[in-house]
VMD Tcl script that draws the C-alpha trace (Angstrom):
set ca {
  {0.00 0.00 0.00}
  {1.14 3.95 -0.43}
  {0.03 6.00 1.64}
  {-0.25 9.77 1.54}
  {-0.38 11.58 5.09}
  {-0.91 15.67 5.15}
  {0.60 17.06 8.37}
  {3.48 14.99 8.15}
  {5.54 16.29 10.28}
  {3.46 16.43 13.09}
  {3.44 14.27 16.22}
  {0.69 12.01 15.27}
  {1.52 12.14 11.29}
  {5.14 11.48 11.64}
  {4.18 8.55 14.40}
  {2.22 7.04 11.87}
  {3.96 7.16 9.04}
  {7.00 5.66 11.08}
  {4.50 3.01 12.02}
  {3.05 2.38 8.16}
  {7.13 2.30 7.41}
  {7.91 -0.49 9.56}
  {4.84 -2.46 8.67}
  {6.57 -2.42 5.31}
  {4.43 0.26 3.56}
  {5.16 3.07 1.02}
  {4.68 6.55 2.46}
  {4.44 10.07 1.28}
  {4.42 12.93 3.90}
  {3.54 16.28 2.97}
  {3.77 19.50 5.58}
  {4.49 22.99 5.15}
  {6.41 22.84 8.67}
  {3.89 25.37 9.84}
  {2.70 23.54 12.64}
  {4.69 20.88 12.03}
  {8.50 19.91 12.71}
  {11.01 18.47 10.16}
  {12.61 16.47 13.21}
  {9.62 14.47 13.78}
  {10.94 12.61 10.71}
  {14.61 11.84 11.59}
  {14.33 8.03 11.68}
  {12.30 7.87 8.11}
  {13.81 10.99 5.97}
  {16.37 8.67 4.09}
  {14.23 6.07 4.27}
  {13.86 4.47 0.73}
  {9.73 3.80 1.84}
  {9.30 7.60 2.20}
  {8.99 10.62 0.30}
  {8.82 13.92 1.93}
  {7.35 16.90 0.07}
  {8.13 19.97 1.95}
  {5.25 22.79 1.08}
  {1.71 23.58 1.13}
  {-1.18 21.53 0.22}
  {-2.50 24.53 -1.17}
  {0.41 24.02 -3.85}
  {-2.37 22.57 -6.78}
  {1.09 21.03 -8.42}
  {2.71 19.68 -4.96}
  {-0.10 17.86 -3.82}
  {-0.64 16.21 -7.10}
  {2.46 14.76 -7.26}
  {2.40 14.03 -3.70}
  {-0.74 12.39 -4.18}
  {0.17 10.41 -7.18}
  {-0.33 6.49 -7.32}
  {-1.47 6.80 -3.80}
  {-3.63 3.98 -2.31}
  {-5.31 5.81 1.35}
  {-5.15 9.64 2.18}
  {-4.62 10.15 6.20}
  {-5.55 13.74 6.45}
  {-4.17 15.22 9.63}
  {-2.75 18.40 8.31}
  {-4.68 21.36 9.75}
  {-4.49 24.95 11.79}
  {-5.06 23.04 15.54}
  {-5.33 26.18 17.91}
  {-8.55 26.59 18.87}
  {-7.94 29.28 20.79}
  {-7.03 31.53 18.14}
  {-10.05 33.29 16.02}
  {-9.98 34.17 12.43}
  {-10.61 33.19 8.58}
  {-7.16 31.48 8.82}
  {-9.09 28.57 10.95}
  {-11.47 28.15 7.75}
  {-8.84 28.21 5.07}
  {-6.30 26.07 7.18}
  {-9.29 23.33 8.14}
  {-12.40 23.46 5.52}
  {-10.47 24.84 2.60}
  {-8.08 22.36 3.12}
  {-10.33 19.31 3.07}
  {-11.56 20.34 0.60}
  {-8.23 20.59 -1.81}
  {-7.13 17.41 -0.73}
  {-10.86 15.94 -1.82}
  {-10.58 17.37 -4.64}
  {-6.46 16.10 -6.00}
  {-8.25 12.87 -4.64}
  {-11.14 12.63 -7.34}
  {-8.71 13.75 -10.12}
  {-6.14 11.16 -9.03}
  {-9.13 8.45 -8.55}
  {-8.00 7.95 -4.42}
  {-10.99 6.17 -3.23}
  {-9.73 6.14 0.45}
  {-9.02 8.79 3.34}
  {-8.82 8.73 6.90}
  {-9.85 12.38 8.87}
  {-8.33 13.48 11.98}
  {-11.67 15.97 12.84}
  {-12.21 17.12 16.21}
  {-14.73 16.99 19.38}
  {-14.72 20.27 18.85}
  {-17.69 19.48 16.92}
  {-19.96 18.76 19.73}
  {-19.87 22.55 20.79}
  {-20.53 22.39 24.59}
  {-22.10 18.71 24.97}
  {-24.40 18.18 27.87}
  {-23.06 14.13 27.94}
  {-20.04 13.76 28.69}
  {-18.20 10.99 27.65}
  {-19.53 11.95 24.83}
  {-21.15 9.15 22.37}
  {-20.20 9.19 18.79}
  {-24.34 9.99 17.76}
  {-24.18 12.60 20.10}
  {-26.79 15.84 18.41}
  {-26.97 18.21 18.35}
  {-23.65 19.49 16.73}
  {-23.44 22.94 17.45}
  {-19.38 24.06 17.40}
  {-18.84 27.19 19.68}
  {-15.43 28.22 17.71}
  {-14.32 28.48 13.66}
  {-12.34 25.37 14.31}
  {-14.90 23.19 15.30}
  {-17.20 24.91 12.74}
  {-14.35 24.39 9.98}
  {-13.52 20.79 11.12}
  {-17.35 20.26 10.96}
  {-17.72 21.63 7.48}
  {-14.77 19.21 6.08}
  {-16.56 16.15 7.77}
  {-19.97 17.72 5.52}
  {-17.30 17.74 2.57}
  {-15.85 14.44 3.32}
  {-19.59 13.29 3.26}
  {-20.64 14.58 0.03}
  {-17.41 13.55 -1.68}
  {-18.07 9.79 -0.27}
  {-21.64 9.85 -1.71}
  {-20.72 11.80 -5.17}
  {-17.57 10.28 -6.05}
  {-17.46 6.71 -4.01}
  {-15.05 7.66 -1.66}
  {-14.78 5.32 1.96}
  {-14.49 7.82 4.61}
  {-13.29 7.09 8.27}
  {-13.42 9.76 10.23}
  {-11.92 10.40 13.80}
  {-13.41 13.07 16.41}
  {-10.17 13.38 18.47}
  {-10.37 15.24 21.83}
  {-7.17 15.33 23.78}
  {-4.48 14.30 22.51}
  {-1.42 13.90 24.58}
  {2.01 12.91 23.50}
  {5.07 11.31 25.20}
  {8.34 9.59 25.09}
  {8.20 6.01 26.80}
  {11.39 6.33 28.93}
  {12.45 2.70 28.25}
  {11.93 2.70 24.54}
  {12.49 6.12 23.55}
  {9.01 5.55 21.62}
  {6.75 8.36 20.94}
  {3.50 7.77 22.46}
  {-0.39 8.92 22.38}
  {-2.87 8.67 23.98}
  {-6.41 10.01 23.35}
}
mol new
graphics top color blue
foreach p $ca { graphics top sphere $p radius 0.5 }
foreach p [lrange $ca 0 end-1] q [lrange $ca 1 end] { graphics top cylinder $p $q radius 0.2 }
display resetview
């Protein structure tokens, strides 16, 4: 399998991209190091199984090539401060999604997994919160944008026969086991 993962360079796509490597898998890691660090990908940047394309997904030309003979999309790469407010949370989240649905119909992918958010859930009155929780009312843009790419993710499924798995992350916390040196997380 190949593999494209946006937001490569962060902790949870460089973890699993590391993973997909040593379960013998072909990756290709795209990040504009925004958010993002280039060191996250020590053990697999001269790794023959990965290709690294520094730059934006909003690069039409980038992301085609980085999404070439692909297989799966992971889609993790994103604006992930929720406390900030401003369009930048729409173009960085929705806008996004949507580019990378889009180089995936012209490239016929058929498969992505989404990192969303429970940001979705607004201010849920359950908490834990089930996964048919309603309704979804987000209180900031970033739940409202990861919302809105979920909607996209949807229609794209239904118009273009797309299989969607999508993942309403809440906290995610990362570590180093001590023994190992392995990065871990938890959810």
């Amino acid at each position: 399998m190949r593999a494209l993962i946006t937001g490569a360079a962060g902790v949870i796509g460089s973890s699993l991209a590391i993973k997909l490597i040593q379960d013998k898998h072909l990756v290709n890691g795209i990040d504009n190091l925004s958010g993002g660090k280039e060191e996250h990908l020590t053990k697999i940047l001269d790794n023959s199984k990965f290709t690294f394309f520094k730059g934006d997904i909003f690069n039409d030309s980038l992301l085609g090539r980085a999404m070439d003979g692909v297989d799966v999309v992971y889609h993790f790469a994103a604006k992930s401060d929720i406390k900030t407010v401003g369009e930048d949370d729409f173009k960085q989240n929705a806008t996004a999604a949507y580019r990378v649905l889009e180089s995936m119909r012209e490239n016929k992918v058929k498969k992505i997994i989404f990192s969303s958010s429970s940001a979705v859930y607004g201010e849920p009155n359950q908490i834990p919160t089930p996964e048919n929780y309603s309704p979804l009312e987000p209180i900031s843009l970033y739940g409202a944008a990861k919302l809105s790419s979920e909607s996209l993710i949807s229609a794209y499924s239904h118009l273009y026969g797309i299989n969607s798995w999508i993942f309403r992350f809440a906290n995610v916390v990362c570590g180093k086991n001590r023994k190992t040196g392995t990065t871990v997380i938890t959810d």
